[in-house]
N, C-alpha and C positions, 0 to 999 in steps of 0.2 A: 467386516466383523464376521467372525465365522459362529454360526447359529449350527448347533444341528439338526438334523431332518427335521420337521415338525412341530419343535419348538418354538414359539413367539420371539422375536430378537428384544433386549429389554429396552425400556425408555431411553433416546439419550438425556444424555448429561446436559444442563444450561439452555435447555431447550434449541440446541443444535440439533444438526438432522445427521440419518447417517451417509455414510457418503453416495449408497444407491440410491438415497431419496433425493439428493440434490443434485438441481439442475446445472447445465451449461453455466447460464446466466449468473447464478446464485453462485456460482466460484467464481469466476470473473470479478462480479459485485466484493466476492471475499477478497479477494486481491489486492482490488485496487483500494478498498477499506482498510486493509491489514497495511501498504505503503503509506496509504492517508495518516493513520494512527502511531505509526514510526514517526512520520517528520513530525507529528505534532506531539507527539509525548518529547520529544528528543527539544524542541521548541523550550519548551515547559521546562525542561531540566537543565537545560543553558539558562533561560534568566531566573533559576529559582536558585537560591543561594542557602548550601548547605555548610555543617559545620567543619568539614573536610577535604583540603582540594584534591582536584582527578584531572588526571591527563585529559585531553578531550581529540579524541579520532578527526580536528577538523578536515584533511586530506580525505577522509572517508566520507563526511558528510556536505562537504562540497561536492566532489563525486554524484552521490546524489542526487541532491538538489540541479547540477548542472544534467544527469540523466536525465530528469521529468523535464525539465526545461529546454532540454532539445524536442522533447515528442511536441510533435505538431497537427497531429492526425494524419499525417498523407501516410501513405501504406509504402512502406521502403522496398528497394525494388527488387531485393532476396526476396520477396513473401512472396507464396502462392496464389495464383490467378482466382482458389477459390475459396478468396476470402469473403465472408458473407457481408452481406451491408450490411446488415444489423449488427455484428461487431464492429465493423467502422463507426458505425453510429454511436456506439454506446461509448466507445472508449472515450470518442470526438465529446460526448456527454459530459465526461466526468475529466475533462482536461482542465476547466477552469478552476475546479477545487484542487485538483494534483498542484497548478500549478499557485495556485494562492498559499496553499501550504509550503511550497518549495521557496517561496520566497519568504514567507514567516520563518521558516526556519535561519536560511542565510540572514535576516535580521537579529535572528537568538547568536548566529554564530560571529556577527559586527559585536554584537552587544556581550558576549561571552568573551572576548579577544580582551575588550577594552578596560576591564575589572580587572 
């Protein structure tokens, strides 16, 4: 955000931060929140039943759901010698929900197919 000299930078918005104030972590966290909330809105909109039908991207959303469901936490052997543990850690963290999600959704996309 460009402030100039002197000036206070205003509030954010929604009670976000601005991007100097947020940490490593706290993007990470945004991240893997922002995929969590894709598969799961996307979930939600396959078995909810509107008054119009729409193509549905399955090709794309298998894709996917088959990406998250490869990661295993082992560090792939392109990556850099100085990966932190605590990034192993954390992603190794949040693999259970990625992957609970990714299967919720392949359940929206059985149950979307067969209607």
């Amino acid at each position: 955000m460009l402030v100039p000299p002197g000036e206070v930078p205003p509030h954010s918005l929604w009670g976000q931060k601005l991007l100097e104030e947020t940490s490593d972590e706290e993007r990470k966290r945004n991240k893997i929140s922002i995929v969590s909330m894709l598969m799961l809105s996307c979930s939600t909109m396959l078995t909810t039943s509107y008054p119009v039908q729409v193509t549905i991207p399955v090709r794309s959303l298998l894709a996917l759901v088959e990406r998250v469901l490869m990661v295993d936490g082992s560090l792939p052997k392109a990556t850099s010698p100085f990966v932190i543990a605590t990034e192993q850690e954390f992603v190794c963290s949040e693999l259970p929900i990625l992957h609970l999600y990714s299967l919720e959704l392949l359940i929206s996309i059985i149950k979307g197919m067969r209607r």
